[in-house]
C-alpha positions as CSV (number, residue, x, y, z in Angstrom):
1,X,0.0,0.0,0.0
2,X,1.2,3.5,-0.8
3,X,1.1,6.9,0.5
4,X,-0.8,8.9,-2.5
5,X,-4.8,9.0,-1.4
6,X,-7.1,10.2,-3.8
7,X,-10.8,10.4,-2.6
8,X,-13.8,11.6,-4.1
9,X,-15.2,14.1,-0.5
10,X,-17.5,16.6,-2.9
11,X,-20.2,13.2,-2.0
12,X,-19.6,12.0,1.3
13,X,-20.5,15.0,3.4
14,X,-23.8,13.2,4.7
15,X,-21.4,9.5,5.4
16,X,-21.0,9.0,9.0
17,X,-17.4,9.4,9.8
18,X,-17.3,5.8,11.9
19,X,-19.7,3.2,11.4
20,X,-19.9,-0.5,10.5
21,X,-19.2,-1.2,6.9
22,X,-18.4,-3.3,4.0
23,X,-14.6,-2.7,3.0
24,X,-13.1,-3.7,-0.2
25,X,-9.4,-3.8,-1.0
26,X,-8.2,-4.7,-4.8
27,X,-4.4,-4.4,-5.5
28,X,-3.1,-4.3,-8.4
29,X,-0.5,-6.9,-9.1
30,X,2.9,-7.3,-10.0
31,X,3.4,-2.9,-9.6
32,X,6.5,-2.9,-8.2
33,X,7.9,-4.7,-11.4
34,X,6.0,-2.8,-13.8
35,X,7.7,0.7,-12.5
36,X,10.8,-1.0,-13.3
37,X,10.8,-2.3,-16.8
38,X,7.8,0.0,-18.4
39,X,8.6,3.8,-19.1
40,X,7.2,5.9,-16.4
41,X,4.3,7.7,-18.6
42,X,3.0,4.0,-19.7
43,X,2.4,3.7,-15.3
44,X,0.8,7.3,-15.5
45,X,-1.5,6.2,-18.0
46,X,-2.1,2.7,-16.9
47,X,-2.3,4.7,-13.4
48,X,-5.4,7.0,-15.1
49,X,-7.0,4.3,-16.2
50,X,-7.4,2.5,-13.0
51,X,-9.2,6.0,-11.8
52,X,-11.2,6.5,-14.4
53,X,-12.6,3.0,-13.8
54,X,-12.7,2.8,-9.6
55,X,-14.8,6.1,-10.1
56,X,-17.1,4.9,-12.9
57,X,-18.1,1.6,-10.6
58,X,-18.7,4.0,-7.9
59,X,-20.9,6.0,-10.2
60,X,-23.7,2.9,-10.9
61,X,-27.0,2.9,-10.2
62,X,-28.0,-1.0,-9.5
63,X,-31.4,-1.3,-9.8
64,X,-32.9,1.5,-8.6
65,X,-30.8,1.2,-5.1
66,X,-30.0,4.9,-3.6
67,X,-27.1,7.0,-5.5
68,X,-24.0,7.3,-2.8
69,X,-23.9,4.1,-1.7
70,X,-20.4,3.4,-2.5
71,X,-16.9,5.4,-2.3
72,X,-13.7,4.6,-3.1
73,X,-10.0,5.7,-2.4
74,X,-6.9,4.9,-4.3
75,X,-3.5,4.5,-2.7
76,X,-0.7,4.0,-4.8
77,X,-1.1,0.5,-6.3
78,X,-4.4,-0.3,-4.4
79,X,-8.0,0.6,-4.6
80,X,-10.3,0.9,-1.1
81,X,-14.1,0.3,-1.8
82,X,-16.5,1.5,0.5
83,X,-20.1,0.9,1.5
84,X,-21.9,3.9,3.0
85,X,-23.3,1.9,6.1
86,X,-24.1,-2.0,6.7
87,X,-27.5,-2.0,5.0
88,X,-27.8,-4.8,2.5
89,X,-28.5,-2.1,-0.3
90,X,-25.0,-0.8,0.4
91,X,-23.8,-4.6,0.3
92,X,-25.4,-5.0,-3.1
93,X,-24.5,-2.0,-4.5
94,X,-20.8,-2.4,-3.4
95,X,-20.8,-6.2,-4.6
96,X,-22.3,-4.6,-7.8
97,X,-19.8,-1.9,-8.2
98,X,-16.9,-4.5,-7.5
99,X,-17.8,-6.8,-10.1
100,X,-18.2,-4.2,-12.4
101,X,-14.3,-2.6,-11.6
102,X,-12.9,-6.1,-11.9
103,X,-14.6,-6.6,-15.3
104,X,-12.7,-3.3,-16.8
105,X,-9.6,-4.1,-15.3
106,X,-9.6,-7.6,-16.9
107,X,-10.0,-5.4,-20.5
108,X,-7.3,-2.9,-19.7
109,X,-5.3,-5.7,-18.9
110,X,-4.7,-5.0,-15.5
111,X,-4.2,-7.7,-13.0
112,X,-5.6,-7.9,-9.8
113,X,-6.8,-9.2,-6.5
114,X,-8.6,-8.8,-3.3
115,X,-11.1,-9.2,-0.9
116,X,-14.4,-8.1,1.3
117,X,-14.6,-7.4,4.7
118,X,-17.0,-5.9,7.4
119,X,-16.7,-4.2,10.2
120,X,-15.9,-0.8,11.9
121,X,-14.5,1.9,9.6
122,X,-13.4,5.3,10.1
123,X,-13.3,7.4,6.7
124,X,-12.6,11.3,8.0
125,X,-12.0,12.8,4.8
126,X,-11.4,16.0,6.5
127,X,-8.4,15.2,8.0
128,X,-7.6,12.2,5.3
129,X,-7.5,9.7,8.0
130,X,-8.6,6.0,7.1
131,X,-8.5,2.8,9.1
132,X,-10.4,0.1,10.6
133,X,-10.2,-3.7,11.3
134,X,-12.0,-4.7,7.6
135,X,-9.2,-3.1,6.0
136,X,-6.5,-4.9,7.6
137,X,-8.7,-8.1,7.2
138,X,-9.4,-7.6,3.6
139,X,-5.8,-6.9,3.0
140,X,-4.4,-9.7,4.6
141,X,-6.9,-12.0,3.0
142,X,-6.2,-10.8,-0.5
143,X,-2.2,-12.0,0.1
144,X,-3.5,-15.4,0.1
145,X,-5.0,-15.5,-3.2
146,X,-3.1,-17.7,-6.2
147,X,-5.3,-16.1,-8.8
148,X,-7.2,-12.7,-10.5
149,X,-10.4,-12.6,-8.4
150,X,-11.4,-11.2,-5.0
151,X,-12.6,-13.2,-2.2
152,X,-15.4,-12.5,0.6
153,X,-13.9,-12.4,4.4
154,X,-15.6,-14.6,7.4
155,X,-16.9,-11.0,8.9
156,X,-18.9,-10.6,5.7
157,X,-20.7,-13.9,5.2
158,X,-21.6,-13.9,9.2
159,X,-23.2,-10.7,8.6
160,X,-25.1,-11.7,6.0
161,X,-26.2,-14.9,8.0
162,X,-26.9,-13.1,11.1
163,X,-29.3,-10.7,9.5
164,X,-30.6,-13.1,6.8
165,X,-29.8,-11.5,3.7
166,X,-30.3,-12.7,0.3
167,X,-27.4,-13.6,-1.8
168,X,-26.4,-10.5,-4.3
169,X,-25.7,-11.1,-7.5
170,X,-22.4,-12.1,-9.3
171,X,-21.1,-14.2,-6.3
172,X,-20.3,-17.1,-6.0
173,X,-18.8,-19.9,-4.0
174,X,-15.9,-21.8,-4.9
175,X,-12.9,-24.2,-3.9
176,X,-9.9,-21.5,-4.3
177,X,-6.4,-21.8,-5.0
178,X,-4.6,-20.3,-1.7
179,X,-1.1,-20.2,-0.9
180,X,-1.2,-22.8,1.4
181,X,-3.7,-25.3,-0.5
182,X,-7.6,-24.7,-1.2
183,X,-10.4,-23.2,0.5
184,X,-14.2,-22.7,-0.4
185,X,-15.0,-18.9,-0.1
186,X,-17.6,-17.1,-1.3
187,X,-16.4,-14.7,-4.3
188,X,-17.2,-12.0,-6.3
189,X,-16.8,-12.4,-10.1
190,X,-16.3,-9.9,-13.1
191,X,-19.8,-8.4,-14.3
192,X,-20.1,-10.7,-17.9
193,X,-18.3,-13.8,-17.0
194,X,-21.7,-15.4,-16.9
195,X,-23.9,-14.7,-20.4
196,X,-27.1,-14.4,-18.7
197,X,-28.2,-12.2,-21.5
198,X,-27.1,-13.8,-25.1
199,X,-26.6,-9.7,-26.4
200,X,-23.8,-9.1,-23.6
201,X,-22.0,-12.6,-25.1
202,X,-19.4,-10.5,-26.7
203,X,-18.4,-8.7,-23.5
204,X,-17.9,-12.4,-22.3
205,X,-15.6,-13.3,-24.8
206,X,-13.6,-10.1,-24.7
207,X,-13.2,-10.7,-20.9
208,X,-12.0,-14.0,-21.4
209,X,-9.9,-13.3,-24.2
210,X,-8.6,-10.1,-22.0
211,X,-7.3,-12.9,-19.2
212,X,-5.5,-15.2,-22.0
213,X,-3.2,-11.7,-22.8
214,X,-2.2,-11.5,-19.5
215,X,-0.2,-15.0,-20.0
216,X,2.5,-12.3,-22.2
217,X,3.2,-10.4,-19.7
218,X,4.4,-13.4,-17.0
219,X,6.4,-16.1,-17.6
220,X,7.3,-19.4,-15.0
221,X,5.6,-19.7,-12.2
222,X,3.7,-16.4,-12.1
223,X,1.5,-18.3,-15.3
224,X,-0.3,-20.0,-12.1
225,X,-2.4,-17.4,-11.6
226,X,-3.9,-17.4,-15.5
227,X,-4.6,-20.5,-15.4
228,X,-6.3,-20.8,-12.1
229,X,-8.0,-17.5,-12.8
230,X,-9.3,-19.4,-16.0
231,X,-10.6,-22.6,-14.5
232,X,-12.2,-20.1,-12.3
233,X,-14.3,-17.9,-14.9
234,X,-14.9,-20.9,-16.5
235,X,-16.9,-22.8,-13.6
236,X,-18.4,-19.4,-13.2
237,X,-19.8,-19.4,-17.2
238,X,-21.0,-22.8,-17.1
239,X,-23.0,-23.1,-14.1
């Protein structure tokens, strides 16, 4: 995580400062490496892109749900993805808004991971002071990840049992590649790697065909990740 915040505070004037929320925490992978061997305008572009996309997921309306449900922040080489509160239109919204980031990351070729978590947040924009225990949780869960997806912490899914939600769209559960062997989590997946709708099948096929480029840019082990990301998105389109 780096020191450079950028957040959006023209629209959060009515968020509670503290409150229990739904954290996100995507990092974009393999940074470090890129600012070495790429010319540094290709990472300021790349770096623009990234921004223009965490603010147009914000920007959704799902289904009629409430505008302002959803923030983000970007530091550095990571993107933080707030819910307003710990309603479960926030929750879908959020899940919504993630699903959608991940899917126009895939086509910019960007490669990524992370992870959900709930719990008490602090977001003083005021003073640019950020922290809270779903952060560090959705951090540390996202290191565990061996492939391009993001992952949905304990503190969420108890949450969601506790108060009896319904299951938002575009997750799933599956048995996930971890560093230390497999897991099942719940996950969330990229907005069109299921055709539900047969006029959105080329968006599916661009996404896929977007993960299958990435296998240029690594070589080695670090391939592990394409192909695990693929068998992912592909239980994902066929069920």
């Amino acid at each position: 995580m780096g020191n450079t915040i950028s957040f959006d505070t023209d629209s959060t004037t009515d968020w509670i400062v503290t409150t229990k929320r739904y954290v996100g925490f995507l990092d974009i992978m393999g940074f470090k490496d890129m600012v070495a061997r790429l010319p540094h305008d290709a990472i300021y572009e790349m770096m623009k892109k990234i921004d223009r996309q965490r603010k147009f997921a914000e920007s959704i309306e799902w289904k009629g749900l409430p505008k302002n449900l959803v923030k983000t922040t970007t530091y550095s080489d990571s993107i933080i993805i707030y819910s307003k509160d710990d309603n479960y239109e926030s929750l879908d919204s959020l899940i919504s808004s993630i699903a959608t980031l991940t899917h126009y990351l895939f086509l910019e070729n960007i490669p990524h991971k992370g992870a959900l978590a709930f719990g008490t947040m602090t977001l003083d924009t005021e003073n640019s002071i950020f922290f809270g225990q779903p952060l560090i949780d959705a951090f540390l869960l996202q290191e565990e990840i061996q492939f391009y997806g993001v992952l949905i912490h304990a503190t969420v899914e108890k949450e969601m049992n506790d108060r009896k939600f319904q299951t938002p769209l575009f997750i799933r559960n599956y048995l996930c590649k971890l560093k230390n062997g497999l897991a099942k989590h719940l996950t969330i997946y990229p907005i069109h790697a299921r055709i539900v709708n047969e006029k959105y099948t080329d968006r599916s096929i661009k996404l896929f065909e977007s993960i299958s480029r990435l296998r240029l840019n690594t070589s080695g082990h670090l391939r592990k990740y394409v192909d695990n990301t693929e068998a992912y998105l592909e239980e994902i389109k066929n069920t």
